[in-house]
Each structure stands twice: as C-alpha cells, then as structure tokens.
N, C-alpha and C positions, 0 to 999 in steps of 0.2 A: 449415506442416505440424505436426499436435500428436503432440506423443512421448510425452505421459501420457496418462491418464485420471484427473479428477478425481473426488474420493468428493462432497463437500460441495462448496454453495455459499461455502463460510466457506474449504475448501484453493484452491478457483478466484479468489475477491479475494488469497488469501495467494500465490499462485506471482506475481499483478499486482503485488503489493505489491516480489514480492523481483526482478521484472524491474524496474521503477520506480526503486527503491532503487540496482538495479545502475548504471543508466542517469543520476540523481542524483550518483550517488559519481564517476561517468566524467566527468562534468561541472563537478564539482568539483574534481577532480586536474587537469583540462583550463587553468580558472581561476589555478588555483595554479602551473602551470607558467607562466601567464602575469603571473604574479604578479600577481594578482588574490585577496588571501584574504577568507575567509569564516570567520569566526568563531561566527558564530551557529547553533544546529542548521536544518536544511533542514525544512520543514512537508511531510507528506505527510495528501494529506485521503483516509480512504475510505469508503463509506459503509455497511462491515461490520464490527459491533462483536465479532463473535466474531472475525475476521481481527488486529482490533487487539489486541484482550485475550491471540492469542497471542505477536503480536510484544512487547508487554510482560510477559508472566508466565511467569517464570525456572524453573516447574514444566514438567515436558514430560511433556505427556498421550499413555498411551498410541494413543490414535485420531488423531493427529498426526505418527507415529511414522515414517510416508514419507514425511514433506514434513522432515525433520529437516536436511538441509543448507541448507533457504531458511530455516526458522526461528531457525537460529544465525547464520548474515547476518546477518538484518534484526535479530533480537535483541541483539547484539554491538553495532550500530549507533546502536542506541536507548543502551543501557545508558551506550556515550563519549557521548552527545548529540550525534551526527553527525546523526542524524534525528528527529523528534519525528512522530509519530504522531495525527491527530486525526482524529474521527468529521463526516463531512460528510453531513447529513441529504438521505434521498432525495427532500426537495422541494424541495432547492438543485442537483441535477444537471442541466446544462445542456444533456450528452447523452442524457438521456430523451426531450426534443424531436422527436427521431431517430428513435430506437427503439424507443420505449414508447408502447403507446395511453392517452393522458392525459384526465381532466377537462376540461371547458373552461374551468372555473377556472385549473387547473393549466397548460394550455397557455398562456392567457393570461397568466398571470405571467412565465413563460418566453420 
C-alpha cells in the first residue's frame, strides 16, 4: 500500500534508499547480537546521483523539505560511516532485464 506521493524521480530512489538503509542497519544489529562485527561501512549502490548527492550534502534544500526525516537517517549514517553511498550505472542493473525494454546490445550483455 503507498502512503505518499512522490514529487521526483530523485524523492522515489531517496525513500528506497532510506527503506534499504533501514533494512541494512537491522541486519547489522541482527549480526552484532550474534556477535558477528562489522567494521567496515556497508556499500549501498544506486543508480540516482541526485538521490546520493542528498544523502551526502549537509545543506537541506528547500524542495527536499518532505522527505526531511529519511534524509537525516540515511545522512547521520553516511556522515559515522555506517554506510557509504556509491552511483551504480544504469548499464550495470541487472533488474532492467525485467522491466525495461532494452537494446539488443544491452540485453545481451545482461
């Protein structure tokens, strides 16, 4: 069932990003109780650079301004290096296969 309405392409990867993160961090306390640590920050690939740019930039733009409890999440997480943040290019997604009508190039590779 969806309970928002997204404005942007860039707030719909960003609400993914801070369900993932949540889903991440659950995973990781899950670990830790198991005494199992992780030290290292956790990789999160997405392949929306305006989604990432806000998870790392400690400026908060007013057009962002309803999505402000996911972006202090995942921001707060970044900043301890609990998660690192990286851009995964739309011809590395392995669920476009799926969903998207591709090249036959691009199918091909995939």
């Amino acid at each position: 069932m969806q309970t928002v309405v997204a404005r942007s392409i860039a707030e719909v990867e960003y609400r993914a990003m801070a369900h993932t993160t949540f889903e991440m961090m659950w995973v990781r306390s899950l670990l830790h109780e198991m005494r199992i640590m992780i030290f290292i920050p956790i990789k999160m690939y997405c392949d929306n650079q305006s989604a990432i740019f806000i998870a790392s930039n400690s400026v908060f733009h007013e057009r962002i301004k309803h999505i402000e409890v996911d972006c202090y999440f995942i921001r707060d997480l970044v900043i301890k290096k609990h998660i690192v943040t990286l851009y995964a290019r739309s011809e590395d997604q392995l669920g476009d296969i799926i969903i998207k009508p591709l090249a036959y190039s691009l199918f091909s590779v995939l």
